[in-house]
ZAMARGU-4260 file (C-alpha; in steps of 0.2 Angstrom, whole numbers, plus 5000, padded with zeros to 4 digits):
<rodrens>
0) 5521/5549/5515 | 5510/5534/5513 | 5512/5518/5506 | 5506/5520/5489 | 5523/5528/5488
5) 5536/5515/5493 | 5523/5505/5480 | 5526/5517/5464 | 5543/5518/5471 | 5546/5501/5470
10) 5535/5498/5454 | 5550/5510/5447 | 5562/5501/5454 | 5558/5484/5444 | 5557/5494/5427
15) 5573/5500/5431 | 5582/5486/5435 | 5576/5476/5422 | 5582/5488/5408 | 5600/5487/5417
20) 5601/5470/5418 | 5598/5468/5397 | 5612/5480/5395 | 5625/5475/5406 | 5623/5456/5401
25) 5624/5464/5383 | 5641/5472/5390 | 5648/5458/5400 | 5644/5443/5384 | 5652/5457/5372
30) 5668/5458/5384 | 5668/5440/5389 | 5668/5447/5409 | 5663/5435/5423 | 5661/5453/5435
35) 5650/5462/5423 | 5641/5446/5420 | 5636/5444/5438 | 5635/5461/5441 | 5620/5461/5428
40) 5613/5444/5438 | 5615/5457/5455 | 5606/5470/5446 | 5591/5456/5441 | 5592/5450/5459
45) 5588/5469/5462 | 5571/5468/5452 | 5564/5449/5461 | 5569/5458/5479 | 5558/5474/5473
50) 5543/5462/5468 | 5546/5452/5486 | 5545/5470/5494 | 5531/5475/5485 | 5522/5459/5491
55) 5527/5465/5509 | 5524/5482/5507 | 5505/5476/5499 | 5502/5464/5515 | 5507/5477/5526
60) 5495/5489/5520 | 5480/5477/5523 | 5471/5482/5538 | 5468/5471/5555 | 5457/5456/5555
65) 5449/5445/5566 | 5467/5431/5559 | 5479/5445/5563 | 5472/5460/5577 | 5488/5466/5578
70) 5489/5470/5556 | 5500/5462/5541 | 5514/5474/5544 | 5527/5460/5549 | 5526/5454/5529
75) 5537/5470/5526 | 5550/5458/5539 | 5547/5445/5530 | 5548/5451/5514 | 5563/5460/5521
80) 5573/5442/5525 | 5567/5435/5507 | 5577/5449/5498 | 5593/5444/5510 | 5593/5426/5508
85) 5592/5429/5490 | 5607/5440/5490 | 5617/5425/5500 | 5612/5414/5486 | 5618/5425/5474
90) 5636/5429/5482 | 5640/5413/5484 | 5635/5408/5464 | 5647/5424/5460 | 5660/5415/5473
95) 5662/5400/5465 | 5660/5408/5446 | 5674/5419/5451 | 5686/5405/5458 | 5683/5395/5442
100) 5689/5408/5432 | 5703/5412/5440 | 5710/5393/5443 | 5707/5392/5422 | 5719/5407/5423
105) 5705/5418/5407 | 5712/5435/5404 | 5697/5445/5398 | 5698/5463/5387 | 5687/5475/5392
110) 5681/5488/5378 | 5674/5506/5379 | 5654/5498/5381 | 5658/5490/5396 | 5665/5508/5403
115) 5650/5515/5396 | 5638/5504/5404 | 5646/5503/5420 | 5646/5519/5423 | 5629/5523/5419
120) 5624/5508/5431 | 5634/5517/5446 | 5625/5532/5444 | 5607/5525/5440 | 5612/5512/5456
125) 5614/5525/5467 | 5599/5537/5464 | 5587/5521/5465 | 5598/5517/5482 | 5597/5535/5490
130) 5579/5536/5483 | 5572/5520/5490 | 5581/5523/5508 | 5575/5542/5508 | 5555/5532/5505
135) 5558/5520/5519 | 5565/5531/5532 | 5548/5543/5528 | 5535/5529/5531 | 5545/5517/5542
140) 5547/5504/5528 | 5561/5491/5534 | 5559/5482/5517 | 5561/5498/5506 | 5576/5504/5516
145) 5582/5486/5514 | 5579/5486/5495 | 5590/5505/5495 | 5603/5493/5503 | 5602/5481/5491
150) 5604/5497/5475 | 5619/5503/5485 | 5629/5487/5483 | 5625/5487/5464 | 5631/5502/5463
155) 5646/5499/5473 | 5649/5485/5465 | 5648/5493/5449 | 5661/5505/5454 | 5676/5492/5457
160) 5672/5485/5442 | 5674/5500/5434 | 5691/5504/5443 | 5695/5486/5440 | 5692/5488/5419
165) 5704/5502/5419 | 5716/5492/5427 | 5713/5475/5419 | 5726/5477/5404 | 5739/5477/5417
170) 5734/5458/5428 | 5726/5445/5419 | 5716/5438/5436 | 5708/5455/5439 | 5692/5448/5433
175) 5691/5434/5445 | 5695/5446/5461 | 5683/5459/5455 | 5668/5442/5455 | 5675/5438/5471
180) 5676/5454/5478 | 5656/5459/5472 | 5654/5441/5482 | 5657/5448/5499 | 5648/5465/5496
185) 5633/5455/5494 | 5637/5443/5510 | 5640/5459/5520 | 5625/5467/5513 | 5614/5451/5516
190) 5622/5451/5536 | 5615/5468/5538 | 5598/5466/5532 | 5595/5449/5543 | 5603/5454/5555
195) 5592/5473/5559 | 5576/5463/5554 | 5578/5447/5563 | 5581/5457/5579 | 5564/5464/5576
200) 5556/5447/5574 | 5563/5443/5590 | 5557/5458/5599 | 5568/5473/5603 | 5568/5484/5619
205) 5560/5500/5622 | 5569/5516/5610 | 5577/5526/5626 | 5572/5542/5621 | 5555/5533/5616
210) 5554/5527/5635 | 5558/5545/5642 | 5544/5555/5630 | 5531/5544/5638 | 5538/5544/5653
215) 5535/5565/5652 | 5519/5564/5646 | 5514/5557/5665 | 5514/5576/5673 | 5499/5580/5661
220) 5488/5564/5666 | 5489/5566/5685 | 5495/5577/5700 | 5499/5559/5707 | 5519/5553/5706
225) 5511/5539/5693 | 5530/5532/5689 | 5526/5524/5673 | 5536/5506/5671 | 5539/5488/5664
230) 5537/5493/5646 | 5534/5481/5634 | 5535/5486/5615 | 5530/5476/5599 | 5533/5481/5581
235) 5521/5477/5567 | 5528/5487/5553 | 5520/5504/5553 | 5508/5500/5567 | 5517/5499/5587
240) 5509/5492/5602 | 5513/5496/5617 | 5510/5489/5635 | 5516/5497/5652 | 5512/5500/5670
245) 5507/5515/5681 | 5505/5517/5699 | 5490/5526/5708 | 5484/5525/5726 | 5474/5511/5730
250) 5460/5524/5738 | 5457/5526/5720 | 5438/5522/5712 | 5440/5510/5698 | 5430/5523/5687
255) 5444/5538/5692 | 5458/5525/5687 | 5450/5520/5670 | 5449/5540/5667 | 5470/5541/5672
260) 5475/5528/5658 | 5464/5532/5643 | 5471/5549/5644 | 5487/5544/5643 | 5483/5531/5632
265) 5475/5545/5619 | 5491/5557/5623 | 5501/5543/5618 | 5490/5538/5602 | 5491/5557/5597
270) 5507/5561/5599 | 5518/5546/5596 | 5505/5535/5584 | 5509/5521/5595 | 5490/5509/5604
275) 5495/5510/5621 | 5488/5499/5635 | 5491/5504/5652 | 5489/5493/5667 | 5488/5500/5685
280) 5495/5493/5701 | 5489/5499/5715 | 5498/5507/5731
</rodrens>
């Protein structure tokens, strides 16, 4: 799948969202509920992280320059980090909302219309969430799968709301713990997104099973025991780089080397999509 598709997808996602958010602020006003209130605000949030992605997911697709060699596939990272911070924000305006309410001790009764539209919002949350993360996972989009995250705690959230109206006749303060409650799913969801992509800023190691692939592919490049090494890996969205050593008799011409490591590096180029450099040591 290419790009063009998280793009539509999330170009979707935005029209989507947009037409939730009306309707649930409709529902939450018309039932006075501080939950399907900021529920509807979650939902928003929803569409200003899919326009953040977008922007990544348009940066990313820009090719190399003489600025940035490497591409513009970190801005899916970045754009990744906007929509989690965004989600922090948003928990903790939800947090204190939540605690007002319930230290003014308000009682609110919820009416068929917000069950209507809460329901509908689960179900419309969840297909946008496994839709998104199915797209991501296809073209290695950390900000779509990030953005699926991000319809999974609407949905969730939309479904303890639910539970929470059917119950709400019965305790005056359930309002106030269902706010607070939508709160910590969106500080958990917003630990889980900074903390994967961060991690990548940082630099990661070497995929194991990655390491070994390559590793294999060293009995096709030489009869010589090569013993590929020191791997070095960098992430720059959908484009890998790739750096590690080889070793080859030091009898070896310069010209019979260079032949040894483009080889591999074209195995590694056709079989794994990753530029590969590979340096030689001689012994």
């Amino acid at each position: 799948m290419s790009n063009k598709t998280g793009i539509l997808a999330t170009y979707v996602s935005i029209i989507l969202n947009v037409a939730l958010f009306a309707i649930k602020l409709w529902a939450g006003i018309v039932s006075g509920s501080i939950a399907i209130i900021a529920d509807a605000w979650h939902t928003l949030s929803d569409s200003i992280s899919s326009v953040a992605v977008l922007i990544g997911l348009k940066l990313s697709a820009k090719p190399a320059d003489n600025n940035h060699p490497y591409g513009h596939g970190r801005a899916e990272l970045v754009s990744s980090l906007v929509v989690g911070i965004l989600l922090a924000v948003i928990g903790f305006n939800f947090l204190v909302e939540s605690i007002v309410k319930l230290r003014a001790h308000e009682e609110v009764q919820f009416g068929t219309l917000a069950i209507v539209v809460t329901v509908i919002s689960a179900i419309v949350k969840e297909i946008m969430a496994q839709y998104s993360i199915f797209i991501g996972k296809k073209t290695n989009s950390k900000s779509m799968v990030a953005d699926g995250w991000h319809h999974r705690s609407d949905a969730i959230s939309s479904v303890i709301i639910l539970i929470g109206i059917f119950i709400g006749n019965y305790f005056w303060w359930i309002d106030g713990v269902l706010g607070i409650i939508v709160s910590l799913l969106l500080f958990y969801t917003t630990y889980s997104i900074l903390k994967e992509n961060i991690s990548i800023l940082l630099g990661e190691a070497i995929d194991e099973d990655l390491k070994e692939e390559i590793i294999g592919f060293s009995a096709e490049v030489s009869d010589e025991d090569i013993q590929p090494h020191h791997f070095l890996v960098h992430q720059y969205g959908n484009h890998t780089e790739l750096t590690f050593h080889i070793n080859l008799p030091g009898s070896f011409s310069l010209d019979k080397g260079h032949i040894i490591a483009t080889k591999y590096e074209n195995i590694i180029k056709e079989r794994c999509n990753i530029e590969a450099t590979v340096h030689i040591d001689a012994i």
